[in-house]
C-alpha positions as CSV (number, residue, x, y, z in Angstrom):
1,X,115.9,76.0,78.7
2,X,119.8,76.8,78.4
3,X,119.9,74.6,75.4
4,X,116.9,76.3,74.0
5,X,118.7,79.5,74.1
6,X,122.1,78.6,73.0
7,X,120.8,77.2,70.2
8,X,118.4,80.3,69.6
9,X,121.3,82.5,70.4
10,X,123.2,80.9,67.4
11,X,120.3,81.0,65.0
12,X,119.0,83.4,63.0
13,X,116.5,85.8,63.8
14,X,112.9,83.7,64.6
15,X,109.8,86.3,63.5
16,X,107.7,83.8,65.2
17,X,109.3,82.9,68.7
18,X,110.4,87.0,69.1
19,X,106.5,87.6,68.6
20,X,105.7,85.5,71.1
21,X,107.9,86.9,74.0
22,X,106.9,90.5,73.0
23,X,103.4,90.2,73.0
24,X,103.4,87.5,76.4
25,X,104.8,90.3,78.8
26,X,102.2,92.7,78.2
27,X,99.5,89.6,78.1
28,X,100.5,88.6,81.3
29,X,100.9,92.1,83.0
30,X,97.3,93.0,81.7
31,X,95.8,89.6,83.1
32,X,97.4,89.7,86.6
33,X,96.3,93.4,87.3
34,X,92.7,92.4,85.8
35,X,92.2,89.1,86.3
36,X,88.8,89.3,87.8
37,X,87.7,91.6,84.8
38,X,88.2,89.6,81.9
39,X,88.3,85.9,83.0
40,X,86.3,84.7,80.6
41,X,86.8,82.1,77.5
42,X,85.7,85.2,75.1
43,X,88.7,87.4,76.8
44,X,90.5,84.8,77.1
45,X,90.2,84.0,73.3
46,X,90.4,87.9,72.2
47,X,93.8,88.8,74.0
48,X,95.8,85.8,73.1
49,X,94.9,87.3,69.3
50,X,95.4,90.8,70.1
51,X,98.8,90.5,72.2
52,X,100.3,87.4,70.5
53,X,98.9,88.1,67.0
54,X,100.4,91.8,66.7
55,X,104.1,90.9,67.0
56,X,103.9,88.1,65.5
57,X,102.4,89.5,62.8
58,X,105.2,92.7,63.0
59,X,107.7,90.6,63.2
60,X,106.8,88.5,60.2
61,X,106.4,91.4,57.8
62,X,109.9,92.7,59.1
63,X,111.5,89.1,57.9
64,X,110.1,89.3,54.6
65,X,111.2,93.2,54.8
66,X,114.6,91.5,55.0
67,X,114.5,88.7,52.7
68,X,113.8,90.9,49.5
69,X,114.8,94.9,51.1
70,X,118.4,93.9,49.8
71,X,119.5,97.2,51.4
72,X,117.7,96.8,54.8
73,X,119.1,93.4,55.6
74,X,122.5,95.1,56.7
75,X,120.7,97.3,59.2
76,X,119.0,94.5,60.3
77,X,120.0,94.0,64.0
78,X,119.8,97.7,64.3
79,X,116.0,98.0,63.0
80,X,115.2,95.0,65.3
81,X,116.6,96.1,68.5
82,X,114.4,99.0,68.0
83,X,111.2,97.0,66.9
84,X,111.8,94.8,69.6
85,X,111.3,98.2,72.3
86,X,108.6,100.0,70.3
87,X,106.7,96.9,70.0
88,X,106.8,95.8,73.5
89,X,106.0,99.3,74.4
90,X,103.1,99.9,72.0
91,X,101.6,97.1,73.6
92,X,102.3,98.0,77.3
93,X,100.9,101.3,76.8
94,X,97.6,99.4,75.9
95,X,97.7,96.9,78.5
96,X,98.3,99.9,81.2
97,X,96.6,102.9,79.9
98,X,94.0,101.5,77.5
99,X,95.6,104.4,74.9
100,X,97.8,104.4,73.0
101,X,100.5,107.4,74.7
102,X,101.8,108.5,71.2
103,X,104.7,111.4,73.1
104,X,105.8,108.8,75.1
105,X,106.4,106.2,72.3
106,X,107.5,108.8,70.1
107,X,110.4,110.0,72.9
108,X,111.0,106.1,73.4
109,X,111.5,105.5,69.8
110,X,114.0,108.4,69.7
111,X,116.0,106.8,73.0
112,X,115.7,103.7,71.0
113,X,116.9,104.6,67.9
114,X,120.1,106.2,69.5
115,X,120.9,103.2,71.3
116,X,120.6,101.2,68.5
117,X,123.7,102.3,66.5
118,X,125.6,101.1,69.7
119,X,123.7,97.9,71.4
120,X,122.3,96.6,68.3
121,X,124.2,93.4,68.3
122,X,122.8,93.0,72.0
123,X,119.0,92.9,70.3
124,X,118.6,89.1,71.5
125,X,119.5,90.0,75.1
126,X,116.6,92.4,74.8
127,X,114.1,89.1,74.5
128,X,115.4,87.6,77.9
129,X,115.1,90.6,79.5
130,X,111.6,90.7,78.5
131,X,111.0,86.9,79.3
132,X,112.7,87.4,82.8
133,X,110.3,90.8,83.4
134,X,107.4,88.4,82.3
135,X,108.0,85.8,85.9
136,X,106.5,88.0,88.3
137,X,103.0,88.9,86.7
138,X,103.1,85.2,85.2
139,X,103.0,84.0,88.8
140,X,100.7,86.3,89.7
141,X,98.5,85.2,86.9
142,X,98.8,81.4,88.5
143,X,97.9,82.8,91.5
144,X,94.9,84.4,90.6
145,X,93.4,81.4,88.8
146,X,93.7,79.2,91.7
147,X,92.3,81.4,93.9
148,X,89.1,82.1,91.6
149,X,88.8,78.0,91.0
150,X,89.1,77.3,94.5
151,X,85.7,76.0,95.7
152,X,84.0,79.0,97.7
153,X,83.4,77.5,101.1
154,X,82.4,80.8,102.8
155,X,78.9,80.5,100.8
156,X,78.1,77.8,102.2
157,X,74.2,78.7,103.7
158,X,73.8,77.8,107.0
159,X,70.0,76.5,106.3
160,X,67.5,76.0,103.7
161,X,66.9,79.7,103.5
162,X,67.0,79.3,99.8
163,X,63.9,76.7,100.0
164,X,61.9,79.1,101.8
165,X,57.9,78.9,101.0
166,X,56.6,82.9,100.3
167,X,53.6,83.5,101.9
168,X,52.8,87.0,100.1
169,X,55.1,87.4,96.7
170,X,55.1,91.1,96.4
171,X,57.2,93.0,93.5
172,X,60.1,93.8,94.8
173,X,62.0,96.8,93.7
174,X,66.1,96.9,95.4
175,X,67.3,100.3,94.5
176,X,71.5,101.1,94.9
177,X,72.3,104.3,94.5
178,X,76.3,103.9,95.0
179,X,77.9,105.1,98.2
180,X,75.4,106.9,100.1
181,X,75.8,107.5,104.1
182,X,73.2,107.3,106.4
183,X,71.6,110.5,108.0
184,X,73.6,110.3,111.3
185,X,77.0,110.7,108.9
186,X,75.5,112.9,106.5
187,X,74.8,115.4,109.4
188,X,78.3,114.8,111.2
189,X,81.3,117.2,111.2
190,X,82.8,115.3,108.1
191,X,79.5,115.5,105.8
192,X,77.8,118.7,107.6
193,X,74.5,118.6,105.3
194,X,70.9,118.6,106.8
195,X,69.6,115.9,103.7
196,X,65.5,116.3,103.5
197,X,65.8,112.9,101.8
198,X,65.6,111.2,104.8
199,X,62.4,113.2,106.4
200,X,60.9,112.5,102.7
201,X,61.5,108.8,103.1
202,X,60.0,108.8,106.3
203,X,57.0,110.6,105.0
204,X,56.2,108.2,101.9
205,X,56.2,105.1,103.8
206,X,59.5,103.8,103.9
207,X,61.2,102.7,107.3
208,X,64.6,104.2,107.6
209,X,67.2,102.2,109.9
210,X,69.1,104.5,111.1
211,X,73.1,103.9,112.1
212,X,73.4,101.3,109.3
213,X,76.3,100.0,107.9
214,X,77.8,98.0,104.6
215,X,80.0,95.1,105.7
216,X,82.7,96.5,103.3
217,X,83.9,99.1,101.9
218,X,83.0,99.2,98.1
219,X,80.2,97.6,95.5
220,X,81.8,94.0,94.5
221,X,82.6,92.6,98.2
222,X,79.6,94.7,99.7
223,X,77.1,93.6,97.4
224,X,78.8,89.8,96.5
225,X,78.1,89.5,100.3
226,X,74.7,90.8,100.7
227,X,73.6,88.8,97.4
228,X,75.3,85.5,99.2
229,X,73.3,86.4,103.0
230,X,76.8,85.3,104.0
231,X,80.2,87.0,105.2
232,X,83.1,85.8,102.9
233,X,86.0,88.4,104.5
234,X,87.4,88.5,101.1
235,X,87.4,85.2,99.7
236,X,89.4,83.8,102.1
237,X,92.3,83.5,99.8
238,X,96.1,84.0,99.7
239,X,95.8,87.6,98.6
240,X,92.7,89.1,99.4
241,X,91.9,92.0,96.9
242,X,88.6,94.5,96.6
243,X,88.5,93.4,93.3
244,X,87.4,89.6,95.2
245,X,87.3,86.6,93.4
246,X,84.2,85.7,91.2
247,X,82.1,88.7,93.4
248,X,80.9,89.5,89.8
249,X,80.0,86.2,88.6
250,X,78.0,86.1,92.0
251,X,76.4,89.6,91.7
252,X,74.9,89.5,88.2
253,X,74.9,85.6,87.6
254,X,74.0,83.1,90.2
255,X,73.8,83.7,93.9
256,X,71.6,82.5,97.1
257,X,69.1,85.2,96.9
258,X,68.5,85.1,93.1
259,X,68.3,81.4,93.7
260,X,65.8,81.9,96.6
261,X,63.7,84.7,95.3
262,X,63.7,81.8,91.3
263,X,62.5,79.0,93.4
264,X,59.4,81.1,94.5
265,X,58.3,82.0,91.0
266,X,59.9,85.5,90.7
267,X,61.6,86.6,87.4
268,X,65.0,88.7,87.8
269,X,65.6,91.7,86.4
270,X,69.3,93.6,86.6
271,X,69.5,96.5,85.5
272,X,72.8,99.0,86.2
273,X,73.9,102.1,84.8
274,X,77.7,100.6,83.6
275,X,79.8,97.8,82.5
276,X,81.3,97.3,86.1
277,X,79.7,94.7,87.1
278,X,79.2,92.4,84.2
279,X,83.0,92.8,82.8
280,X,83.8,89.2,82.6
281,X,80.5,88.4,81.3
282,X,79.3,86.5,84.2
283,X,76.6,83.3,83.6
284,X,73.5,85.0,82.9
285,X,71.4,83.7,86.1
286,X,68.8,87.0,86.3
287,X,66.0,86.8,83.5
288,X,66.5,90.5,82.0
289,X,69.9,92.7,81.5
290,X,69.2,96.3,80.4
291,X,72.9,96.1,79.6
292,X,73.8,93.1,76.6
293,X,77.8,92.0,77.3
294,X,78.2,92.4,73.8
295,X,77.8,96.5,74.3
296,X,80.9,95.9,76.8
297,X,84.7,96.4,75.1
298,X,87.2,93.7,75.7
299,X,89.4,96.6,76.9
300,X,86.9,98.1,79.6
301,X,87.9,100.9,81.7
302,X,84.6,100.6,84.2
303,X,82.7,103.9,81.8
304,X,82.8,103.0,77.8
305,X,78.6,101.6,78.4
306,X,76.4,104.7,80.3
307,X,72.3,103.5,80.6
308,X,70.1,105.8,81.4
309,X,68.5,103.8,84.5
310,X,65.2,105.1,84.8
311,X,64.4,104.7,81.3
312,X,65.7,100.8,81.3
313,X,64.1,100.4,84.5
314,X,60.4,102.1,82.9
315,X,60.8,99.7,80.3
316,X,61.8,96.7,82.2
317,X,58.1,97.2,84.2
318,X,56.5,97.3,80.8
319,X,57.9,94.2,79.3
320,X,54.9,91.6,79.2
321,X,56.7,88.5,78.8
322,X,57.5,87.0,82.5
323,X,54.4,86.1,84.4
324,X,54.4,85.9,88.2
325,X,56.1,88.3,90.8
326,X,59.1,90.2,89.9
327,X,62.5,91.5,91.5
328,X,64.3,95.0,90.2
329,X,67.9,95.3,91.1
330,X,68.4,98.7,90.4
331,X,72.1,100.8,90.6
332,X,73.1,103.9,90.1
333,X,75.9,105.7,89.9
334,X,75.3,108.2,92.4
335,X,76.2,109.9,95.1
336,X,79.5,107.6,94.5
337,X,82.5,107.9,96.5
338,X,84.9,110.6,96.2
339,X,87.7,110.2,93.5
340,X,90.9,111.9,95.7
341,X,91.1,114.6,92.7
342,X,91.0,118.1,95.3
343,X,91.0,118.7,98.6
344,X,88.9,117.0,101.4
345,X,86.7,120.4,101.3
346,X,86.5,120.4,97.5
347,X,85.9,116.8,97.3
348,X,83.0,116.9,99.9
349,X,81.2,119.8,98.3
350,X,81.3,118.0,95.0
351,X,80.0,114.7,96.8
352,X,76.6,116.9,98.2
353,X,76.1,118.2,95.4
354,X,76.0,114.9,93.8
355,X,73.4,114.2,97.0
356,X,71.0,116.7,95.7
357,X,71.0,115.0,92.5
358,X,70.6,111.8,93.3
359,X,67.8,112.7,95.5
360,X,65.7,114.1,93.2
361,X,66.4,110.6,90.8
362,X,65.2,108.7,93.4
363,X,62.0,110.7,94.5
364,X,61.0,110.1,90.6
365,X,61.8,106.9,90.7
366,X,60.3,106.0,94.4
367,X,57.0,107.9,92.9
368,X,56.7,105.9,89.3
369,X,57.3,102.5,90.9
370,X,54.8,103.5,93.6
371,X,52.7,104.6,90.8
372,X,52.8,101.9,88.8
373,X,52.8,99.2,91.1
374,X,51.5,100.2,94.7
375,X,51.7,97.2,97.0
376,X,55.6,96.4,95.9
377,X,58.5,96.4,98.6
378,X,60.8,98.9,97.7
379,X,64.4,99.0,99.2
380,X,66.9,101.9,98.6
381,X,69.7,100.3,100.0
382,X,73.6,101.8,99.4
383,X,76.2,99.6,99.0
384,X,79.1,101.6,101.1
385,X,79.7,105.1,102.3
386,X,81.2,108.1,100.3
387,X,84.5,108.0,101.8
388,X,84.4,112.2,102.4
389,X,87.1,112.7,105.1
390,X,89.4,110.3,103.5
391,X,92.7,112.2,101.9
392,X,93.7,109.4,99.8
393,X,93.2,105.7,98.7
394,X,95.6,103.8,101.0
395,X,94.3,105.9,103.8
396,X,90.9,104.0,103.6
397,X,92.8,100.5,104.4
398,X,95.3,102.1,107.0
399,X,92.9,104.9,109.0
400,X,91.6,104.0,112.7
401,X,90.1,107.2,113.0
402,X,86.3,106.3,114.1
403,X,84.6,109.2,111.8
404,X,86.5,108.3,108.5
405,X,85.8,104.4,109.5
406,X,82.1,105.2,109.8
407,X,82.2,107.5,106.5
408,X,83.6,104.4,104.7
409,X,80.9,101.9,106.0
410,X,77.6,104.1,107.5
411,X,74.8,103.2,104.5
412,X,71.0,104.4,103.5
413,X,69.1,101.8,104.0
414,X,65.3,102.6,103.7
415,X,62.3,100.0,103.1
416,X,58.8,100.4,102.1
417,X,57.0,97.3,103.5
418,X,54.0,97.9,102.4
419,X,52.0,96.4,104.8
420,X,54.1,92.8,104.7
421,X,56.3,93.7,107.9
422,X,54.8,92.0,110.9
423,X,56.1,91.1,114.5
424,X,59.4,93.1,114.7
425,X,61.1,90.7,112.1
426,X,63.3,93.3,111.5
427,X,64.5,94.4,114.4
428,X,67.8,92.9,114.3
429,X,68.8,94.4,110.6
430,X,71.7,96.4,111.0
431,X,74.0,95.7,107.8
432,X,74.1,94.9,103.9
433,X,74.7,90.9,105.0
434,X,71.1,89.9,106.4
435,X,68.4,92.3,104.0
436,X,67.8,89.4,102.2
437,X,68.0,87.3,104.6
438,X,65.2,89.4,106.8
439,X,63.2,90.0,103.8
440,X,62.9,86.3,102.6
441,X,61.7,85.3,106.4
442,X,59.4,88.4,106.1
443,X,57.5,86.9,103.1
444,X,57.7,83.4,104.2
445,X,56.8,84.4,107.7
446,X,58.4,82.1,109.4
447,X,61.4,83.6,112.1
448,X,63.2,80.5,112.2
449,X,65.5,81.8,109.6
450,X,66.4,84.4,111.4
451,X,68.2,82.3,113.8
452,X,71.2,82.4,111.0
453,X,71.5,85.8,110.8
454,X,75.2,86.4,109.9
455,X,77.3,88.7,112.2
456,X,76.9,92.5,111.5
457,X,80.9,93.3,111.6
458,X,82.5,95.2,108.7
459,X,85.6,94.3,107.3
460,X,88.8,96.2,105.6
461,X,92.1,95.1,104.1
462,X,95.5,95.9,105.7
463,X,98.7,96.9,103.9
464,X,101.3,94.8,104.9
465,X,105.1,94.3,103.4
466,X,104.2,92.1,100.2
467,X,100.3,91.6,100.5
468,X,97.0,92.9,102.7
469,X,95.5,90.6,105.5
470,X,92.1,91.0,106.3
471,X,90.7,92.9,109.6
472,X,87.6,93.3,111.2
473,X,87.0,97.6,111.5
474,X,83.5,97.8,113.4
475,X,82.2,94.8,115.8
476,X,78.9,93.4,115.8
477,X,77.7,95.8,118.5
478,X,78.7,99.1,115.6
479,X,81.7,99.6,117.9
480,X,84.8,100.5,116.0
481,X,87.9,98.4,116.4
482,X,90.6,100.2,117.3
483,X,94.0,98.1,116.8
């Protein structure tokens, strides 16, 4: 490496290796802070062009600028100690704000110019610099393929669950709609709101457990767990993340449920109301996407592709294709969590207001499906709480304060058995980990499967110096876990 440098040192200047070290730094930053995102072959394929290709491309046209700009050439280690910065920087402001921040380039290229007329000669020293900033997010980038390639032991069933005779095979309709608390915290001191959602639940049918919980606190470990019917505790991996390894690949491509729910002659349908989940362009496993990965941008910031669910969902019922009994999974974007963007007041007024809303979407939707196809199962289930109490991000993964822990985890879950729920089945079903699980020995009526049922803890992160460890927030029993 020395002798590679020496002699590039003595050399002229290479359009083709200074490409290359200008565009891997900002391919390597954008991979290791969205690794999870984009790790497909198709990403994979479009960023090596789109980072590598530019410079090199720049830095090409600037040689041959040289080679016959008689005039330029004598400027030339002033004009490329600049290139080198504005080029780097163009691309970094891509890779970390998906825009292009035209003031700040513009001040950057004025910085850059002035320094120029004195470090020009240094403009090769700029390339090491940038090679030696590229170490830490390359070894993060190692790091993060190993630990999606590592085989995931944790969803590893228990049983046969997933060869599980149906009895009755029902429609089943799962409806998400994102962070939405249960009625004990909607009505507590954080939340204060008397919801008539629940009350209108309770009087179309549906069973609403009350003081139920999410095993985690937001969509991809939440729902890559409940999908699985297994804890994972984040992957078990050297650097546990919310952003968990393959959780999308499990949620809209393969997992045990899907598998379960295939081998009993049901057709899958996922539809969403974003990108989020299908960034990467997971293994299509379900049979119908209302959302086609070719509508989603390589450079995705979780909101470029809106659906209007109802209408996909409407549509989805209508299609005439699949034969046999069908599953919905059905998100939308609502309540959500809050976003940290006011006050804890402000934040929670927005957040019920957002309640209303969503209430009404689901009484339309509850009353179409039940409409359209009266003996199906329907589930609202959230996949987390809305986080109102919370003053900031970190807080959520630091707090021990038993009411913000509960406004992270407490869920809506509500089911409308239809007549299929016999014997108490149900009577352990306390978290997101076991609906499936319940549900699949419901319908195969047969309780030796609940015999497996995974423990009902919820789990958090922990900041710690360099990384966050994993820690169990709320026990089996619902008790929170003070350290």
């Amino acid at each position: 490496m020395i002798n590679f440098f020496e002699k590039y040192f003595k050399e002229n200047f290479n359009p083709l290796l200074t490409g290359l070290i200008c565009g891997f730094y900002p391919l390597v930053f954008y991979f290791s802070n969205n690794f999870s995102a984009i790790n497909s072959w198709e990403h994979l394929g479009f960023f090596l062009l789109f980072f590598l290709g530019i410079p090199i491309v720049v830095f090409t046209v600037a040689s041959l600028v040289f080679k016959y700009a008689e005039p330029l050439s004598k400027y030339k280690p002033h004009i490329l100690f600049v290139l080198i910065i504005m080029t780097v920087a163009t691309l970094m402001s891509q890779a970390m704000y998906l825009t292009i921040k035209k003031k700040m380039l513009l001040g950057l290229l004025i910085v850059s110019v002035l320094a120029a007329w004195k470090l020009h000669a240094h403009f090769k020293k700029l390339l090491v610099i940038i090679l030696l900033m590229s170490i830490l997010p390359t070894v993060n980038c190692a790091i993060k393929i190993v630990e999606h390639e590592r085989k995931m032991d944790w969803a590893q069933l228990s049983d046969a669950i997933e060869n599980a005779k149906f009895k009755t095979t029902p429609n089943i309709y799962m409806i998400q709609p994102d962070g939405y608390v249960g009625k004990d915290m909607m009505e507590s001191d954080l939340y204060h709101f008397n919801n008539p959602f629940y009350g209108w639940l309770e009087n179309n049918g549906f069973k609403v457990y009350n003081d139920f919980r999410s095993n985690y606190p937001a969509s991809l470990t939440s729902n890559s767990s409940m999908f699985s019917m297994k804890q994972h505790r984040f992957g078990k991996v050297l650097f546990p993340s919310i952003d968990m390894p393959n959780s999308r690949d499990i949620i809209a491509g393969n997992n045990a449920a899907i598998t379960t729910l295939r081998n009993n002659g049901y057709s899958n349908f996922f539809i969403v109301q974003d990108e989020y989940f299908q960034q990467n362009r997971p293994k299509p496993s379900y049979d119908y996407y209302n959302l086609n990965p070719d509508e989603i941008p390589y450079f995705s910031n979780d909101n470029n592709v809106k659906k209007v669910v109802f209408d996909d969902l409407k549509a989805a019922m209508d299609t005439v294709k699949m034969e046999g009994p069908r599953f919905y999974f059905v998100e939308k974007l609502l309540p959500h969590h809050i976003h940290f963007a006011a006050s804890k007041e402000e934040e929670r007024d927005t957040y019920i207001e957002k309640i209303k809303e969503v209430n009404g979407w689901l009484e339309n939707t509850v009353n179409y499906i039940s409409e359209k196809d009266p003996s199906a199962i329907i589930i609202i289930l959230a996949d987390h709480g809305g986080w109102v109490g919370l003053g900031s991000y970190p807080e959520m993964f630091s707090t021990n304060d038993p009411q913000q822990i509960h406004s992270i985890y407490t869920t809506l879950a509500a089911i409308k058995w239809n007549g299929n729920l016999k014997g108490g089945m149900d009577a352990e079903l306390k978290s997101n980990v076991n609906v499936f699980r319940v549900l699949f020995s419901v319908l195969s009526e047969n309780p030796e499967y609940l015999k497996y049922l995974e423990d009902d803890s919820s789990y958090n992160l922990q900041n710690g110096t360099f990384s966050k460890s994993v820690r169990a927030v709320i026990d089996e029993s619902g008790e929170v876990i003070s350290n």
